[in-house]
N, C-alpha and C positions, 0 to 999 in steps of 0.2 A: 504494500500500500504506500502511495506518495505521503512523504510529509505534510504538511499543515502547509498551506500557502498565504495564513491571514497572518493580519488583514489585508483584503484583496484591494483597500483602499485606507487611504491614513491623510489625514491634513488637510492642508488645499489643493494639494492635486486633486484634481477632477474630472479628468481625460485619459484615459486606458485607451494608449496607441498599440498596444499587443494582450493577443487572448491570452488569459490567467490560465488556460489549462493546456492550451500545447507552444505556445509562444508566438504564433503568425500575427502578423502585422492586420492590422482592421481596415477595410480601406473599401471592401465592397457589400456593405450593410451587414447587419450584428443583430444578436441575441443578448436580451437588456433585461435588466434587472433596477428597478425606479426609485426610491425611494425617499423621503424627509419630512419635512415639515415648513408652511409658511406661514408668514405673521402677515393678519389681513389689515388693512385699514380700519378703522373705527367704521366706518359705512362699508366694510366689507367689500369694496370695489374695486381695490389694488393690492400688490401685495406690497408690502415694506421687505427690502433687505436689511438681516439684522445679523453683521457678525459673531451676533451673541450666541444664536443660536448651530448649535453645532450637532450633526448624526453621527447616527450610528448604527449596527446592523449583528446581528447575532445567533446564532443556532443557538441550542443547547438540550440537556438533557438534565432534569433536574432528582436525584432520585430522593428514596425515603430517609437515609441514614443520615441522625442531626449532625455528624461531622464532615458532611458532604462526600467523603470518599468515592460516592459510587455516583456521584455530579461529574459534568464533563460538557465542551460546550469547545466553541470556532466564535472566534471575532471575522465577520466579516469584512466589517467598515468602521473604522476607528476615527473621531474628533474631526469630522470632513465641515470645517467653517461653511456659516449659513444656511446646513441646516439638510441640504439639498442634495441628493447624490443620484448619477447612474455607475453599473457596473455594465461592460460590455463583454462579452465571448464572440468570437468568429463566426460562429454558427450553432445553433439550438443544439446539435451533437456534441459540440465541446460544454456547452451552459449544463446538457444532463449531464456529462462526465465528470465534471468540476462537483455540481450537487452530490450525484450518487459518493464519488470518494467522502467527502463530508460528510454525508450521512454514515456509511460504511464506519468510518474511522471511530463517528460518536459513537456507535453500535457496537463497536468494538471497545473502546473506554468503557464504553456503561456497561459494561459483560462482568467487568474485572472486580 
């Protein structure tokens, strides 16, 4: 099983010029993954950029033991300013590949 590859996003970068799961350059449309949060106006009609606000993104697996042991989890997307993030894959085949290993690996931690 491939190591851990998160998070597949960190900071202000924002733009994944290469797929997270076999390496190929992105260049003729992509498999996405959307995710954040926006702060709307008072009237609800625009959004406000607000540095303040920062994502994030996370699997995990939480089990019964009060010392967590048999807890286990992937940082996707770590402190991406504003709030707002996409993840891109090459292609829907590499986006299930990237999932399935994640899941696999948690599946495999939370066995132990």
């Amino acid at each position: 099983m491939k190591e851990s590859k998160s998070p597949l996003l960190r900071g202000q970068s924002s733009v994944m010029l290469s797929c997270p799961n076999c390496g190929c350059g992105i260049s003729d449309g992509f498999a996405y993954l959307s995710g954040g949060a926006i702060l709307l106006s008072e009237d609800r009609m625009d959004s406000v950029h607000e540095e303040r606000l920062e994502a994030f993104l996370a699997i995990g697996f939480h089990g019964a033991q009060p010392d967590m042991r048999d807890s286990c989890g992937d940082e996707l997307v770590d402190s991406v300013e504003g709030g707002q993030f996409d993840l891109h894959w090459c292609s829907v085949k590499c986006m299930r590949e990237s999932f399935n290993e994640m899941f696999d690996r948690m599946e495999s931690q939370s066995k132990r």
